[in-house]
C-alpha positions in Angstrom: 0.0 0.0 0.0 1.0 3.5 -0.8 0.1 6.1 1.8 1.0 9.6 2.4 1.8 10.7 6.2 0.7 14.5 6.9 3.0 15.4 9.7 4.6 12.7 9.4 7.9 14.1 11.4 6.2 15.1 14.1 5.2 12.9 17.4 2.4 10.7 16.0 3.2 10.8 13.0 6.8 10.0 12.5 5.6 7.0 15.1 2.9 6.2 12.6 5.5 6.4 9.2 8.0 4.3 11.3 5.1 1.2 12.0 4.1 1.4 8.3 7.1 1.2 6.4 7.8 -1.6 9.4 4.8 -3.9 8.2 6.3 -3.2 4.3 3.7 0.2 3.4 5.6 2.1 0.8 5.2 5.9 2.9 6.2 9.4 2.0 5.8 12.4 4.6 4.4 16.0 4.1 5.9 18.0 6.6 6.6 21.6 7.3 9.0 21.3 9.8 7.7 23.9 11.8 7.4 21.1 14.6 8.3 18.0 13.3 12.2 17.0 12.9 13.7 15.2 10.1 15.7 13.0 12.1 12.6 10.8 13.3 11.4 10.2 9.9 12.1 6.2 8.8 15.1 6.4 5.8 12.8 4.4 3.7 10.6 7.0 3.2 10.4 10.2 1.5 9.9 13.3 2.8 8.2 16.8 1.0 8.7 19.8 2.7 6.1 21.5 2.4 2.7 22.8 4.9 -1.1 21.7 3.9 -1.9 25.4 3.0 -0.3 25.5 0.1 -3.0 23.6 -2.2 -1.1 23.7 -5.5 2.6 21.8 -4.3 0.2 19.4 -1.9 -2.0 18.5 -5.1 1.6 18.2 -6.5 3.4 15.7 -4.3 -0.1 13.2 -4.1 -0.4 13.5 -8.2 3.7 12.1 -7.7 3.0 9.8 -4.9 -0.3 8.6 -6.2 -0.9 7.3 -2.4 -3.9 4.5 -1.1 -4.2 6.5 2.1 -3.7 9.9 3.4 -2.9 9.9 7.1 -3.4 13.3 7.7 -2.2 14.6 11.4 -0.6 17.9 10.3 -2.2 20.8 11.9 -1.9 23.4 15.2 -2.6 21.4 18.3 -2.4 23.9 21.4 -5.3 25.3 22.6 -3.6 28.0 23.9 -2.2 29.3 20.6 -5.6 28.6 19.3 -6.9 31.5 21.6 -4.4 34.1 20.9 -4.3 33.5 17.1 -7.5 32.1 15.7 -6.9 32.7 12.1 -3.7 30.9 11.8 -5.8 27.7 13.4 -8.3 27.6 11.2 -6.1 27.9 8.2 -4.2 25.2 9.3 -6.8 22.6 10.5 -9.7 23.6 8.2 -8.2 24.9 4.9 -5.0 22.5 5.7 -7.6 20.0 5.5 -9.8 20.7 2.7 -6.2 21.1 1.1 -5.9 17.4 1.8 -9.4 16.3 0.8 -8.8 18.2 -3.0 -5.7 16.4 -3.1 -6.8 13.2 -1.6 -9.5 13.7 -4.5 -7.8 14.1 -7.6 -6.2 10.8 -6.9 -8.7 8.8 -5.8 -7.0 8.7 -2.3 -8.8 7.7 1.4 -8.2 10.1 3.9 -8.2 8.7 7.7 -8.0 12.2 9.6 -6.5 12.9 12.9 -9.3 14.5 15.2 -9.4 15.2 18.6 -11.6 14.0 21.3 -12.7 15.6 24.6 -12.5 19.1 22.9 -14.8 18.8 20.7 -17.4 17.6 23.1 -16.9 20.2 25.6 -17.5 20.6 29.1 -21.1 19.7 29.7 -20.7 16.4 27.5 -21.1 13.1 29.5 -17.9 11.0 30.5 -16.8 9.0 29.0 -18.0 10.9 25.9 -19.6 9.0 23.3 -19.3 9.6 19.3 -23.1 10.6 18.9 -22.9 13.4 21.8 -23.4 16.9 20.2 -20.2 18.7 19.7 -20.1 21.6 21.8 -16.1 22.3 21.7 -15.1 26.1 23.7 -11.7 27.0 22.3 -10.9 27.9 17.7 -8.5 24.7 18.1 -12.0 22.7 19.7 -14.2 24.6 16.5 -11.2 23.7 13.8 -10.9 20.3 14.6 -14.7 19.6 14.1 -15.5 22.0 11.4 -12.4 19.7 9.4 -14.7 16.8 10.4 -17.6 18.1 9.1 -15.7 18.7 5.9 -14.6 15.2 6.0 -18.0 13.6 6.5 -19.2 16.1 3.5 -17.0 14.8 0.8 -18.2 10.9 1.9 -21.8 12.5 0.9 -21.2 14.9 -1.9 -18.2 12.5 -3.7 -18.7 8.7 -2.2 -15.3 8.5 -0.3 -14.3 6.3 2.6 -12.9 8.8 4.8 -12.9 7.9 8.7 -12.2 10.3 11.4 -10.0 8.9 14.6 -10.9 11.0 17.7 -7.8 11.2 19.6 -7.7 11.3 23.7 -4.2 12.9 25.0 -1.7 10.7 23.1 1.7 10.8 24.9 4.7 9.0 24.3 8.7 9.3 23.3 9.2 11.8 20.7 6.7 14.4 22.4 8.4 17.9 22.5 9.7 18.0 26.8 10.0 21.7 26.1 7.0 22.4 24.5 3.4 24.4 25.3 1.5 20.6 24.9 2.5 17.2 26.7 1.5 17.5 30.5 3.2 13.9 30.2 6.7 14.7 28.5 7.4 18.3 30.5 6.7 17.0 33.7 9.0 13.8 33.4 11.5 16.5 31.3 11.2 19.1 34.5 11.5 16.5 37.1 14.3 14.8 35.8 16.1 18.3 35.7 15.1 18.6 39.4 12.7 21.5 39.0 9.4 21.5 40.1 6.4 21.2 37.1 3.8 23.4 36.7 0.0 22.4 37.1 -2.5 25.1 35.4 -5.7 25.4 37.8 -5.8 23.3 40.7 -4.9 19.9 39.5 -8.1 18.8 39.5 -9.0 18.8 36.0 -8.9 15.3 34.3 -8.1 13.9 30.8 -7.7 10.4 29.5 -3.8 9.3 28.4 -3.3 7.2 25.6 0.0 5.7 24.6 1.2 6.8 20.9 1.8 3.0 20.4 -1.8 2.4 21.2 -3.2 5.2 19.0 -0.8 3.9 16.4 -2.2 0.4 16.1 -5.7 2.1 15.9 -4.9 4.2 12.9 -3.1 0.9 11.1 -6.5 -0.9 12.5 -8.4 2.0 10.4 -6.4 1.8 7.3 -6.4 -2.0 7.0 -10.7 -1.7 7.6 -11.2 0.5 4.5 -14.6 1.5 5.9 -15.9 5.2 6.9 -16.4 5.9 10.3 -15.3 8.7 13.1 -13.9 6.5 16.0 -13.0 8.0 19.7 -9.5 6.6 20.4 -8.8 6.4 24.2 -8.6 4.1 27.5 -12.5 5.8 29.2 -10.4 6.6 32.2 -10.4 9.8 33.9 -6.9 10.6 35.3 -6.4 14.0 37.1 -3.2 16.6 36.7 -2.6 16.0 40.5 -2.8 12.0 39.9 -0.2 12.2 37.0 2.2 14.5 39.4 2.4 11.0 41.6 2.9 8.9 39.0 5.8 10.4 37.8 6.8 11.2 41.6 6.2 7.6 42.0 8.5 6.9 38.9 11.3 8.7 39.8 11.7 7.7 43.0 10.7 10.9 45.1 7.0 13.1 45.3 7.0 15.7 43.5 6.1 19.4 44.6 4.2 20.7 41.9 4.0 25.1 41.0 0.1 26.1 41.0 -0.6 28.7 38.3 -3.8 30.3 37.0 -6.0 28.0 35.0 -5.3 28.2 31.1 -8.3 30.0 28.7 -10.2 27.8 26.7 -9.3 24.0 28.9 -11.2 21.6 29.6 -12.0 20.4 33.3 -13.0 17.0 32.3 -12.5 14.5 29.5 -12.4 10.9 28.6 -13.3 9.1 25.6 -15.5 6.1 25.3 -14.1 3.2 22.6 -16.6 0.8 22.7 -17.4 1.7 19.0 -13.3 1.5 18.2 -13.3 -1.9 19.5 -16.3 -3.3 17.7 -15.8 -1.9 14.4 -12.1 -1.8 14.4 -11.2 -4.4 16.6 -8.9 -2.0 18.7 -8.4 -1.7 22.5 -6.1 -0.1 24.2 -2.9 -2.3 25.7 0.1 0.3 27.9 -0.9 1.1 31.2 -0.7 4.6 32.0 2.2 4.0 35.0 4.0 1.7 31.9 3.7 4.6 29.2 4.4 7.1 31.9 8.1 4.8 32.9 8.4 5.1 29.0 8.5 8.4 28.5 10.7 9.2 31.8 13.6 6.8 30.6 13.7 8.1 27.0 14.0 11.5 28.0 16.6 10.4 30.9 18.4 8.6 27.8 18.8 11.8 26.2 15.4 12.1 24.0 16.9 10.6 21.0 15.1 11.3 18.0 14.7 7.9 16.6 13.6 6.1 19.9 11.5 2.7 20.1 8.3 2.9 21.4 
């Protein structure tokens, strides 16, 4: 199979590249680099430089690739920058997208796109969230994501494609960014190895559900080898708070951990968790790393130095 990898050198993606050209998938990334890194892309496959905005060179590299599948996980993922900058989100996530669905298109590709979860269902929505509650995200990165959904499930109307939409819980794993605005799980294994003390927006309190990048791997390989359309939450169900992580990671390294309080972040989410019942029916895909395994995972590899092509 041919398939193209949107993002494919950031954290999910260059994971996902790496478990496709692994089961023999010929793969090529698309990739700005304005967060992904070259070196975590697998040699075998090819890389365009190049973001989803621009519609002309993206229509260009999947009329050269001719790909089966799009994987499409490029986009802006902090809700924060979301806030402060709403315009560049929405060209990213919804024009990026359409971008991908033209392109996708002209070549008679499927597109399996990377959504998010707990977001989009927003604060009043029951836990775990189901697929058929209403959307009712409250931050432009919440509104992007489902807005590129809705586009998705448009063209399997208007055109007759496949397309199938992964809901994503809060993946984490190696090759998440320690220094970076996103990750609760990477910066506060990165700050406690350097012996400073992490920072917990709001009271610590608030919940989300973890999912190892290993586990939302196998669901996207789960939704490519199905070939059916569908939007699937990806996730474990289980609530875990900010304050609950802190110990684990305490617990991990060997000593508790005294975390910073600081002002809750616009636009968060008290709650979330994502119900997969439908994921494992239809897909046949469950979840397998504990969150105190994943968690041991992430603290070793960026003890080890982060390196860029790390197993997972």
């Amino acid at each position: 199979m041919r398939v193209l990898v949107t993002g494919g050198a950031g954290f999910i993606g260059s994971h996902l590249a790496d478990a496709l050209v692994a089961r023999g998938d010929e793969v090529a990334v698309v990739d700005d680099m304005s967060a992904g890194r070259p070196g975590r892309v697998p040699a075998q496959a090819a890389v365009h430089k190049l973001t989803v905005t621009e519609a002309a060179a993206l229509a260009a590299v999947a009329a050269e690739v001719k790909p089966d599948v799009i994987c499409h996980l490029a986009a802006r993922i902090d809700v924060r920058t979301s806030v402060a900058n709403p315009v560049d989100d929405a060209q990213v996530n919804v024009i990026g997208t359409v971008n991908v669905l033209e392109a996708a298109r002209a070549v008679g590709a499927r597109v399996l796109f990377g959504s998010t979860g707990a977001v989009i269902y927003g604060r009043d929505a029951p836990i775990p969230s189901m697929e058929d509650v209403l959307p009712l995200p409250e931050s432009p990165y919440g509104v992007s994501k489902h807005c590129a959904e809705q586009y998705v499930e448009l063209y399997n109307r208007l055109h007759g494609t496949r397309h199938a939409v992964l809901r994503f819980a809060n993946v984490y794993g190696p090759r998440q960014d320690p220094a970076g605005q996103v990750g609760v799980v990477a910066i506060f294994c990165a700050r406690t190895l350097a012996a400073q003390r992490p920072v917990i927006y709001g009271d610590g309190t608030q919940t989300r559900d973890f999912v190892y990048v290993a586990d939302a791997v196998s669901a996207y390989l789960a939704a490519v080898d199905r070939g059916r359309p569908g939007t699937w939450n990806i996730g474990t169900g289980v609530e875990t708070s900010v304050r609950q992580l802190a110990r684990i990671v305490g617990d991990i390294a060997g000593r508790p951990i005294d975390p910073i309080f600081a002002p809750a972040r616009p636009g968060e989410l008290r709650r979330g968790a994502l119900a997969s019942e439908r994921a494992r029916r239809d897909l046949g895909w469950t979840p397998t790393v504990s969150l105190a395994d994943g968690v041991g995972r992430v603290y070793r590899w960026i003890g080890a130095g982060a390196p860029e092509q790390a197993a997972w």
